[in-house]
TIZA-652724 format. One record per residue (C-alpha): residue number from 1; chain; z, y, x. Coordinates in nm, 2 decimals, decimal comma, padded with zeros to 4 digits. Layout:
N
+-----+----+--------+--------+--------+
:   i : ch :      Z :      Y :      X :
+-----+----+--------+--------+--------+
: NUM :  A :      Z :      Y :      X :
...
+-----+----+--------+--------+--------+
***
This chain:
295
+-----+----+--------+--------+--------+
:   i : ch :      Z :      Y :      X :
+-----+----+--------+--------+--------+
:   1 :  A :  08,96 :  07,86 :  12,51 :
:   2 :  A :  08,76 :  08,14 :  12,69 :
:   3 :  A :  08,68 :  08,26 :  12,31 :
:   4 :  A :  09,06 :  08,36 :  12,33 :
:   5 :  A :  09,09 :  08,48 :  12,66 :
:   6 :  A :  08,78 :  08,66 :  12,72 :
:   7 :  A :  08,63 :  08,98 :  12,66 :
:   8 :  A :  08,99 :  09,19 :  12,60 :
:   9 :  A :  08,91 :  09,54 :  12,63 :
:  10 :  A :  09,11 :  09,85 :  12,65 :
:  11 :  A :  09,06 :  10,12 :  12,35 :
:  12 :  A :  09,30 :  10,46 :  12,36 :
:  13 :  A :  09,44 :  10,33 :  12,01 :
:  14 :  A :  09,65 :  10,13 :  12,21 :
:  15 :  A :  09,83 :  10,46 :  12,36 :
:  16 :  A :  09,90 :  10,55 :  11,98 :
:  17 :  A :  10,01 :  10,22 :  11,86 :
:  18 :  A :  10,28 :  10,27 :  12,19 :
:  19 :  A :  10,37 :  10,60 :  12,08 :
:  20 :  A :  10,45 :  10,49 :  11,70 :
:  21 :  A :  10,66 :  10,25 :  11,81 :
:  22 :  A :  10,87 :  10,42 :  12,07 :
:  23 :  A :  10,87 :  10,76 :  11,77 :
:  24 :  A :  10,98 :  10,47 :  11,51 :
:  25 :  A :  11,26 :  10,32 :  11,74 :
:  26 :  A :  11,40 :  10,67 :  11,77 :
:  27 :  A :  11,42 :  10,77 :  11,43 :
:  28 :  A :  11,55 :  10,42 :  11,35 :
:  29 :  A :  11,84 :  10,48 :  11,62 :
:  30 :  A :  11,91 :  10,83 :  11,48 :
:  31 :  A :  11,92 :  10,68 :  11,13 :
:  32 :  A :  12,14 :  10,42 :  11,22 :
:  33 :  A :  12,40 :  10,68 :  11,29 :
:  34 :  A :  12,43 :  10,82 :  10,96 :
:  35 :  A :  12,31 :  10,48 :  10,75 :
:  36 :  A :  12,52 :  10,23 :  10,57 :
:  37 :  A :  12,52 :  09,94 :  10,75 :
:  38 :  A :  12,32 :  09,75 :  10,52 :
:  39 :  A :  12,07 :  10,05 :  10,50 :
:  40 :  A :  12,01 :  10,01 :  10,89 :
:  41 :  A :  11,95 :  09,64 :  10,89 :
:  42 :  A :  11,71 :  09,71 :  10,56 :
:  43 :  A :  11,51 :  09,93 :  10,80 :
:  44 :  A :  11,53 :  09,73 :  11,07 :
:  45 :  A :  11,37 :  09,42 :  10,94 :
:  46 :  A :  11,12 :  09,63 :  10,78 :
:  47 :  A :  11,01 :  09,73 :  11,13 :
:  48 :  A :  10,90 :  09,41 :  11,18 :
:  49 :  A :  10,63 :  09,43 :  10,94 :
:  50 :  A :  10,54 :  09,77 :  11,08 :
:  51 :  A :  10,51 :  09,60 :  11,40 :
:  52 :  A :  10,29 :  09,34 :  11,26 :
:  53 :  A :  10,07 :  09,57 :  11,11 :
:  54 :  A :  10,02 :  09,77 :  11,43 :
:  55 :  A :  09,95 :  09,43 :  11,61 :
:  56 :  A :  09,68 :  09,35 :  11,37 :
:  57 :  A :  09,49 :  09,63 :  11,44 :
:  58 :  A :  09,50 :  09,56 :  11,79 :
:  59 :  A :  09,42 :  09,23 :  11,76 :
:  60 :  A :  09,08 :  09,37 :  11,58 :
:  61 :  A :  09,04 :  09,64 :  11,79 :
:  62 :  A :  09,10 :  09,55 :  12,15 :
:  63 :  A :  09,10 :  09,12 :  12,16 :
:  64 :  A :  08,82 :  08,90 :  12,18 :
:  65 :  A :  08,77 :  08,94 :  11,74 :
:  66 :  A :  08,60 :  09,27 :  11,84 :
:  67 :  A :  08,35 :  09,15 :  12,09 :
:  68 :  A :  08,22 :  08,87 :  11,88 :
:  69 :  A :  08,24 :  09,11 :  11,57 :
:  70 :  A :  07,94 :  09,28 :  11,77 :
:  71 :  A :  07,76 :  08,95 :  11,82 :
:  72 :  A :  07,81 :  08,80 :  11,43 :
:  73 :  A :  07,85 :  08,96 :  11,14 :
:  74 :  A :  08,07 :  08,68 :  10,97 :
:  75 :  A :  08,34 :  08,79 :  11,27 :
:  76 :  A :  08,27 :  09,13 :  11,17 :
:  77 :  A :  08,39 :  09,05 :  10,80 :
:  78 :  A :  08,73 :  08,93 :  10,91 :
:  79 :  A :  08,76 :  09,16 :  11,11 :
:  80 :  A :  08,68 :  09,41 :  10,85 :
:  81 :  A :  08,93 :  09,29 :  10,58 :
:  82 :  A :  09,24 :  09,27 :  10,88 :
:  83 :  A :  09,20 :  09,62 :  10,88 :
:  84 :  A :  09,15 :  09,74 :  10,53 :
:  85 :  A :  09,40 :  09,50 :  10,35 :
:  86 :  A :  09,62 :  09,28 :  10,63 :
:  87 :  A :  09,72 :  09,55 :  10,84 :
:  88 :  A :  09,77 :  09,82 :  10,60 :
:  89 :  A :  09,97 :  09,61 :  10,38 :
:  90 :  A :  10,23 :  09,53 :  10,65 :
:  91 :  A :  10,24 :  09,91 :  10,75 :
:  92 :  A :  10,34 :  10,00 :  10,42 :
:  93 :  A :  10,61 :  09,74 :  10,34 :
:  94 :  A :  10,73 :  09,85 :  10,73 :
:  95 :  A :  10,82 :  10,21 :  10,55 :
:  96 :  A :  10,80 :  10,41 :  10,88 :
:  97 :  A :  10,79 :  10,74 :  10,68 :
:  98 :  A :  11,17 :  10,88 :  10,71 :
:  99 :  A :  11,19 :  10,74 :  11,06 :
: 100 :  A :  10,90 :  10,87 :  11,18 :
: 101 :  A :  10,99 :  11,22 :  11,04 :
: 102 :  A :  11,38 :  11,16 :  11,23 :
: 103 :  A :  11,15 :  11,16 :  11,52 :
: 104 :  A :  11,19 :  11,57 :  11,51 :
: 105 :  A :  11,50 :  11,76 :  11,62 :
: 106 :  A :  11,76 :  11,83 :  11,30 :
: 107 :  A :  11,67 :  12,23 :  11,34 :
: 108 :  A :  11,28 :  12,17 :  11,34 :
: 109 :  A :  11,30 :  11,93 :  11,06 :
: 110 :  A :  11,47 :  12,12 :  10,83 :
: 111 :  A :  11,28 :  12,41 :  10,89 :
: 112 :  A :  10,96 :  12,18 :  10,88 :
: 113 :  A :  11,05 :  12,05 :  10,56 :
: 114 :  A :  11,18 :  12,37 :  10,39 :
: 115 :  A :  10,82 :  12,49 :  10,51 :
: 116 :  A :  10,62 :  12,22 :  10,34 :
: 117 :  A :  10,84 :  12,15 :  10,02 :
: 118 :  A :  10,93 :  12,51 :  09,92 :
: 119 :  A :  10,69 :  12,82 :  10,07 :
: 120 :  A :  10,43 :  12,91 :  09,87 :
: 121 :  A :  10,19 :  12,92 :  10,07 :
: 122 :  A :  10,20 :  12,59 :  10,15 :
: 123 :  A :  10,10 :  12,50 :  09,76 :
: 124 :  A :  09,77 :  12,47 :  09,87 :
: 125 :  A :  09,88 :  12,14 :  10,10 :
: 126 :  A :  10,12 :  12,03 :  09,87 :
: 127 :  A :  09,85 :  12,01 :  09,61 :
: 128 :  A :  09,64 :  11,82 :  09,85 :
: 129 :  A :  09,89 :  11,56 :  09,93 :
: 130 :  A :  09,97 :  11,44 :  09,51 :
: 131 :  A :  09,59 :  11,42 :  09,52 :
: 132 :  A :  09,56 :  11,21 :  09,80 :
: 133 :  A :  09,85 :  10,96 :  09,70 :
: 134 :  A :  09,68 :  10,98 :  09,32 :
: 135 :  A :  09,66 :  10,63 :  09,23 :
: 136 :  A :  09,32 :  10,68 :  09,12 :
: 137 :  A :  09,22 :  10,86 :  09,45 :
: 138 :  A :  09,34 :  10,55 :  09,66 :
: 139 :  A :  09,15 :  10,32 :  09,44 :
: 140 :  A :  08,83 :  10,47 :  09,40 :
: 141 :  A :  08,83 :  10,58 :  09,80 :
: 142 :  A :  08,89 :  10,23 :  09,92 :
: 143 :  A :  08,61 :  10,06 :  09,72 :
: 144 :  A :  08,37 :  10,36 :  09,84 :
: 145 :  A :  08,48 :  10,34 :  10,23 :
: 146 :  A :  08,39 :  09,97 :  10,19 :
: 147 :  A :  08,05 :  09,95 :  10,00 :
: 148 :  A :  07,96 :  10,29 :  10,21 :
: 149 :  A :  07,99 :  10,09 :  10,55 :
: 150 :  A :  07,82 :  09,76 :  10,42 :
: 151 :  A :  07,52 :  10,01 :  10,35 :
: 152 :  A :  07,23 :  09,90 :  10,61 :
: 153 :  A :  07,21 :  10,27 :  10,76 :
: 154 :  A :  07,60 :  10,33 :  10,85 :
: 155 :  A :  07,67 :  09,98 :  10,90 :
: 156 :  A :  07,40 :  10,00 :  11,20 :
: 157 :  A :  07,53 :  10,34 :  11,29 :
: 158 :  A :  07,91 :  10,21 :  11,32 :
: 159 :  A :  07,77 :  09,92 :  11,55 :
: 160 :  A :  07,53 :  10,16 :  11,78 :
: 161 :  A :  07,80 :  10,41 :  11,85 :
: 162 :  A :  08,18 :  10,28 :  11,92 :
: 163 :  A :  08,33 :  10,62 :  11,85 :
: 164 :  A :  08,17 :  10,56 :  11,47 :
: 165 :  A :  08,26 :  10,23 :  11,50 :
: 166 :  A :  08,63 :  10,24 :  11,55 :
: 167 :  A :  08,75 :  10,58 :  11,44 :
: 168 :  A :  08,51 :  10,69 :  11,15 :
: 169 :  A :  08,46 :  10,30 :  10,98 :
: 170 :  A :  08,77 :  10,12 :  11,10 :
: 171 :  A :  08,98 :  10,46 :  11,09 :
: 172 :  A :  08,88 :  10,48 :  10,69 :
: 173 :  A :  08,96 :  10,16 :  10,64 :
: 174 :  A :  09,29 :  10,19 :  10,76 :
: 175 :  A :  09,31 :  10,52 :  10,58 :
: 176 :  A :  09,24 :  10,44 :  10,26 :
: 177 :  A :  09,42 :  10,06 :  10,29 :
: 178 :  A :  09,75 :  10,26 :  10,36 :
: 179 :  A :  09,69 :  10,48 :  10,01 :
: 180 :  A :  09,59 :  10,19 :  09,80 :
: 181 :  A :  09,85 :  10,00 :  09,90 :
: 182 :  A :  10,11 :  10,26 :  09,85 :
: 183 :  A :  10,04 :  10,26 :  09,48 :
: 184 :  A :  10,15 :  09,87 :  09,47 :
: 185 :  A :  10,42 :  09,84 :  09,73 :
: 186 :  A :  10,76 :  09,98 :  09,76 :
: 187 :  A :  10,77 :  10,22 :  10,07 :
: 188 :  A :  11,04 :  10,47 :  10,06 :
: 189 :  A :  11,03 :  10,77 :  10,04 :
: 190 :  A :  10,70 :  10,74 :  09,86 :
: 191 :  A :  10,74 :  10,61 :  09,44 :
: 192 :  A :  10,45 :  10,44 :  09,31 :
: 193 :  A :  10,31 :  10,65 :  09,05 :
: 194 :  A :  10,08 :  10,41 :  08,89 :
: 195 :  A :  10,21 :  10,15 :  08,61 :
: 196 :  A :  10,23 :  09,82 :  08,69 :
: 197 :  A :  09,95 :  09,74 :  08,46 :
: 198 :  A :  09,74 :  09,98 :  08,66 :
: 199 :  A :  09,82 :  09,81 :  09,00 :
: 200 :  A :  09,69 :  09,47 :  08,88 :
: 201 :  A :  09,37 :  09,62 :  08,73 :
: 202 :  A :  09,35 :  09,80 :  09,06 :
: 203 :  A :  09,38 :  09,47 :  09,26 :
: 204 :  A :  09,16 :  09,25 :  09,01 :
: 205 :  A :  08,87 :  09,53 :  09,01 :
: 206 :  A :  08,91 :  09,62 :  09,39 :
: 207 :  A :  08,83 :  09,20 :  09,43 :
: 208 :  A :  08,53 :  09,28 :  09,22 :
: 209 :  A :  08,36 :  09,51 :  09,41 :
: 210 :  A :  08,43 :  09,24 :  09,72 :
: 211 :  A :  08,28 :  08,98 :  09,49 :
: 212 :  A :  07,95 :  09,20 :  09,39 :
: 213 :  A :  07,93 :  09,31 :  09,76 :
: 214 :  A :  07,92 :  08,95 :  09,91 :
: 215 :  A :  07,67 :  08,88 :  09,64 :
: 216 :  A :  07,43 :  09,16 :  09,76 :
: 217 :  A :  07,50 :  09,00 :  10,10 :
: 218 :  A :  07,42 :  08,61 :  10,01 :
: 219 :  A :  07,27 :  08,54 :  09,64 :
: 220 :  A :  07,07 :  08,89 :  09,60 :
: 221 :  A :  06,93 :  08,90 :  09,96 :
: 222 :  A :  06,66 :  08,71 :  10,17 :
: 223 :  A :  06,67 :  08,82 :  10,46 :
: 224 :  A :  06,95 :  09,01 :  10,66 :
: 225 :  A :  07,01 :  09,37 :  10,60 :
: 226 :  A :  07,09 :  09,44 :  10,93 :
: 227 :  A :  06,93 :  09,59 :  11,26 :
: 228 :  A :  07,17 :  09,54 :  11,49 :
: 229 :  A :  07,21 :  09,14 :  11,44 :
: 230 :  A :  06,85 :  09,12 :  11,51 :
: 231 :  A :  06,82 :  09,05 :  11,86 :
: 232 :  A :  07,14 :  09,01 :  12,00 :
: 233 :  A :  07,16 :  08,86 :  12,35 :
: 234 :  A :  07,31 :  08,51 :  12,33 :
: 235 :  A :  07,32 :  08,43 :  11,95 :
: 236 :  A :  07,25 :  08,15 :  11,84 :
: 237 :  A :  07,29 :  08,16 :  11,47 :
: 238 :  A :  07,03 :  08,29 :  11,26 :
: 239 :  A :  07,08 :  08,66 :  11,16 :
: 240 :  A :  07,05 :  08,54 :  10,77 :
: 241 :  A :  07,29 :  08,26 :  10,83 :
: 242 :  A :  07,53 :  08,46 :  10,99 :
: 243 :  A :  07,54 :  08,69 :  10,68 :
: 244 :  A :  07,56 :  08,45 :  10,42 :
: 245 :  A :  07,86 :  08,35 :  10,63 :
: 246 :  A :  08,03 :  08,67 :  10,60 :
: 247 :  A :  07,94 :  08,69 :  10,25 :
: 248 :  A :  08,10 :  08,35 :  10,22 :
: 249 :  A :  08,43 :  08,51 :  10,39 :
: 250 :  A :  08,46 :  08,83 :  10,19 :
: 251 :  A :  08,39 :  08,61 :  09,85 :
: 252 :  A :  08,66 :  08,35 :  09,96 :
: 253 :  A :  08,93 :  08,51 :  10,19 :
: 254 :  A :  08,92 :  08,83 :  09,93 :
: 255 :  A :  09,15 :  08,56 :  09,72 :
: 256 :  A :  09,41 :  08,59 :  10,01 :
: 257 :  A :  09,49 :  08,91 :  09,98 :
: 258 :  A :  09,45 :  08,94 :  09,60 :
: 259 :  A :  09,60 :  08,62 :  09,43 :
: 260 :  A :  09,95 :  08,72 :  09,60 :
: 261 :  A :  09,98 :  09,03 :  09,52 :
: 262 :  A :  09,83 :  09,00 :  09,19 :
: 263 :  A :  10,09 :  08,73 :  09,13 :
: 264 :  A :  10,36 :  08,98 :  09,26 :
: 265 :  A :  10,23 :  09,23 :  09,06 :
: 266 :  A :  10,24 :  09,00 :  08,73 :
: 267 :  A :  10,61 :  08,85 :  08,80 :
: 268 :  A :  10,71 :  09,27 :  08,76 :
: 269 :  A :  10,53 :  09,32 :  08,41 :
: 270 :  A :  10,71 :  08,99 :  08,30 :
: 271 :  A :  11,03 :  09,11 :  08,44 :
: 272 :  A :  10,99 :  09,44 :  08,26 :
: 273 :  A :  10,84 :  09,31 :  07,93 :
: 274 :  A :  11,12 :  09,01 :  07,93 :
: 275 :  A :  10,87 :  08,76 :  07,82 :
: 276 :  A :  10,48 :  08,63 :  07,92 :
: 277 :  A :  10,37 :  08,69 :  07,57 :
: 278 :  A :  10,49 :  09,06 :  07,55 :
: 279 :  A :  10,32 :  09,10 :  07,92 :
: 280 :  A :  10,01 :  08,96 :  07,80 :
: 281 :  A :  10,01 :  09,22 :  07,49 :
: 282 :  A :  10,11 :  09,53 :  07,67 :
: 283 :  A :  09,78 :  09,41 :  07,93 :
: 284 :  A :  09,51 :  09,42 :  07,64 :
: 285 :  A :  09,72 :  09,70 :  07,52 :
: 286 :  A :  09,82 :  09,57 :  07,19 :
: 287 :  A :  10,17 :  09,63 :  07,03 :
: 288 :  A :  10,42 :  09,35 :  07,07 :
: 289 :  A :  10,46 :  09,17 :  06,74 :
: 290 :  A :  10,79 :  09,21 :  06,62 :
: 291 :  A :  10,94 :  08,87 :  06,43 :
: 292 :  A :  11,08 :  08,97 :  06,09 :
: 293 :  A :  11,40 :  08,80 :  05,99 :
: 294 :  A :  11,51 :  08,66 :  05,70 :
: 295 :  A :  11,22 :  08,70 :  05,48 :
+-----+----+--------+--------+--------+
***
């Protein structure tokens, strides 16, 4: 029981994860005013999952996960795909964009908005933002940010410096979870711009590079790659143990995230091709064979 109610600590993320909320419940009461009622109650049980997601990353940043996370790397790896594919995924579906923007005064936000949709001199950002929502951009950023912190030399870094650690490796995760996810989940007012044969390749490849990287860490490997694990006051299990461990996580518990959604993902291409057949042929990008009659 002490592993639960140990070693909480305090991290000024937890002052931003206030002030979403309280910016959220705003813009949700504003909205309310001027939404159908079924509109409001859409958003409000959407809020929910924005919640959730927000309590996930404190749970990996401020609870006991974190402190241990230190002390084994296996900890580390849960920890590690919370943040990049849990949390992120319940942000998104929690579609906090419009209320977070309702947030603003009606004067500023028009003006804010006239600013960033229509002067031209704000191409420059508006060019910026399609290439950061690119479908392509949010897939090949995630898989980087993930193999670039598993590298011996910034994976060390992250766990010698807790700045590093929580806003440069865990901030990217987060990041670059929120775009990829994007692509595959409905979040208003954002529209997926990637097909939905696209998003399973995206999910199936994305559990690849999990698959290669907890290869590297277990089948590959013969020792343990890193530094910090070396000598850590109290440990008991072997360093090498401890990452074939978290090998064994990110090979395994990569399925929980990817299986659903996959399945998700392939339920829409049969809904859209109208048959599992036609689904399977538009995949391996064949044309549908068309049945002659009466011949």
């Amino acid at each position: 029981m002490n592993y639960l109610t140990e070693h909480w600590s305090f991290d000024p993320f937890v002052v931003i994860v206030a002030a979403l909320i309280v910016a959220n419940e705003i813009g949700l009461h504003r909205l309310r005013a001027r939404s159908l009622a079924q509109r409001a109650r859409s958003r409000r049980r959407r809020s929910f999952s924005l919640y959730g997601g927000l309590a996930s990353l404190l749970v990996a940043i401020v609870s006991p996960l974190d402190y241990w996370s230190q002390r084994y790397f296996f900890v580390h790896m849960i920890e590690h795909l919370l943040i990049t594919f849990g949390a992120p995924a319940l942000i998104v579906f929690g579609a906090p964009w419009i209320p977070l923007m309702f947030v603003l005064p009606v004067g500023i936000r028009r003006r804010l908005g006239r600013a960033v949709l229509l002067s031209p001199r704000a191409r420059p950002l508006r060019a910026f933002g399609r290439w950061l929502t690119n479908p392509w951009t949010a897939l090949v950023s995630l898989n980087v940010a993930m193999v670039f912190w598993h590298l011996p030399t910034f994976y060390d870094a992250g766990e010698s410096n807790s700045y590093v650690h929580v806003w440069l490796m865990h901030g990217s995760f987060v990041v670059t979870g929120v775009l990829f996810w994007l692509q595959i989940i409905p979040s208003r007012p954002f529209k997926r711009r990637a097909s939905l044969v696209w998003q399973a390749g995206a999910i199936i490849s994305t559990n690849v590079v999990m698959f290669v990287l907890a290869m590297a860490l277990s089948i590959f490997s013969s020792s343990s790659w890193y530094t910090v694990y070396a000598h850590v006051p109290g440990a008991t299990l072997p360093a090498f143990a401890d990452q074939q461990i978290g090998a064994a996580i990110l090979w395994v518990c990569g399925d929980f995230w990817a299986l659903p959604a996959l399945i998700v993902v392939v339920r829409r291409i049969m809904t859209q091709e109208g048959s599992g057949s036609a689904a399977l042929e538009r995949f391996l990008g064949r044309s549908p064979v068309t049945e002659i009659r009466g011949v």
